[in-house]
PATIDO-348618 format. One line per 2 residues: number of its first residue (from 1); for each residue x, y, z of C-alpha. Coordinates in nm, 2 decimals, padded with zeros to 4 digits. Layout:
N
NUM	X,Y,Z  ...
//
This chain:
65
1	02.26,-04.99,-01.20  02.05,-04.79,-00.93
3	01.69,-04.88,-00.86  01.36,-04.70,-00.80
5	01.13,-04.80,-00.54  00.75,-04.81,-00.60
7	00.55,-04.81,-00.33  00.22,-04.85,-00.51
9	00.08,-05.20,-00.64  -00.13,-05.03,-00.91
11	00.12,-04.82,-01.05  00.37,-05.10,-01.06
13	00.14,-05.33,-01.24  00.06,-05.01,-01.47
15	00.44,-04.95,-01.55  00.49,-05.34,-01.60
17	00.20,-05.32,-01.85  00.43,-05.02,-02.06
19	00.69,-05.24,-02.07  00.91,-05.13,-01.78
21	01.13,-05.45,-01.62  01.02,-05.57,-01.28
23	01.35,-05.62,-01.06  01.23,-05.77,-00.76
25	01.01,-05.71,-00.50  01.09,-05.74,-00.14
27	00.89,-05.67,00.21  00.84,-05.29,00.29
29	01.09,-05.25,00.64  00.85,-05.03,00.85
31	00.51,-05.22,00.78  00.62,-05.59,00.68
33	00.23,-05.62,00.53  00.31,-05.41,00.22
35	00.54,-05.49,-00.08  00.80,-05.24,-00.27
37	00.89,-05.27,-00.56  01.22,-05.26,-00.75
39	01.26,-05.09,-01.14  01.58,-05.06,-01.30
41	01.58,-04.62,-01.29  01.57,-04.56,-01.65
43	01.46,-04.27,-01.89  01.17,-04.46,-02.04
45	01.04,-04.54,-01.62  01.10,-04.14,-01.55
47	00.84,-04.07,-01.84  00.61,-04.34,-01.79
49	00.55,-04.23,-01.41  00.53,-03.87,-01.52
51	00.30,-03.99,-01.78  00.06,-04.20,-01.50
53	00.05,-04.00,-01.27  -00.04,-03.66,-01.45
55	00.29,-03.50,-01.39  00.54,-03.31,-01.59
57	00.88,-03.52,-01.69  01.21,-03.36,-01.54
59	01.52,-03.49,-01.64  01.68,-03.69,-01.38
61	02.04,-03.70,-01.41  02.11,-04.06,-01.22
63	01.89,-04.21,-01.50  02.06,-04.41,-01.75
65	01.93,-04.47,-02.14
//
């Protein structure tokens, strides 16, 4: 299954809140201080970080169900 990588803490604990599945979450390579984050990339993630961040939902193709 592919992943998406969040960047932001506050939008990961916002998504986790919706119901969206944590992976894992690993050291960010060029500044070992900061976290990503790891989502399964799903329809329901695509909409919720449309939803969050004010912007339109576009159908991503590599998303599964």
């Amino acid at each position: 299954m592919n992943m998406k990588l969040i960047y932001k803490k506050n939008l990961m604990v916002d998504l986790v809140k919706l119901g969206n599945d944590l992976e894992y979450s690993s050291r960010n390579r060029k500044n070992s201080k900061y976290q990503v984050f790891f989502f399964p990339h799903t329809k329901k993630l695509d909409m919720d970080i449309a939803f969050l961040t004010g912007k339109e939902y576009v159908p991503d193709e590599r998303a599964v169900e």
